[in-house]
N, C-alpha and C positions, 0 to 999 in steps of 0.2 A: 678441687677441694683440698687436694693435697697442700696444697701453696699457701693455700689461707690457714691452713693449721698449723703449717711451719712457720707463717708469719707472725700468727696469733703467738703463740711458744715463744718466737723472739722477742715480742715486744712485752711478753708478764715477766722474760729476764730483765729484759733493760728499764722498763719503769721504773724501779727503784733507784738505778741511778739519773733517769732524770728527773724525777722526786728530787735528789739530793742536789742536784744541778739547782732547780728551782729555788729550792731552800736555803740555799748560799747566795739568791740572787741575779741568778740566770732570770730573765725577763721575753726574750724573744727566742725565736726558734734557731737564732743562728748561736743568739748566746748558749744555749744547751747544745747545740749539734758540736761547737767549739768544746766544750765541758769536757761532752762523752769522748772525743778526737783524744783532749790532752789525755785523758784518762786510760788510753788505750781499748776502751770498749770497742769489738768490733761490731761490723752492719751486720746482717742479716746471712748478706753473698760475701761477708767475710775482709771484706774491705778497712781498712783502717780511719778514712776519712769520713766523717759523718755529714750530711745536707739539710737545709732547714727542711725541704720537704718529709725529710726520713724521719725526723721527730713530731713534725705535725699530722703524718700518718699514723705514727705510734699513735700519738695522745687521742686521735681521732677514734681508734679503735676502744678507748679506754672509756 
């Protein structure tokens, strides 16, 4: 359970930035995962690179 709450917490930080991804026209999951990447957002486990999956997980939760 722990995992899911840490995940949950990452992803109500980062929604806003891929809200703002969106709203500039990010359209697919790779277009936002590139967004968050240039932006320097990191993942979760702290990684620098972002994956369409990782964004489609987010949104999924949301």
């Amino acid at each position: 359970m722990a995992a899911k709450r840490v995940a949950g917490a990452h992803a109500d930080k980062v929604l806003p930035a891929i809200r703002e991804a969106q709203a500039a026209g990010a359209k697919s999951f790779r277009q936002i995962a590139d967004a968050l990447t240039a932006r320097g957002i990191a993942t979760r486990r702290g990684g620098t690179t972002w994956e369409e999956r990782s964004v489609a997980n987010i949104l999924k939760r949301t």
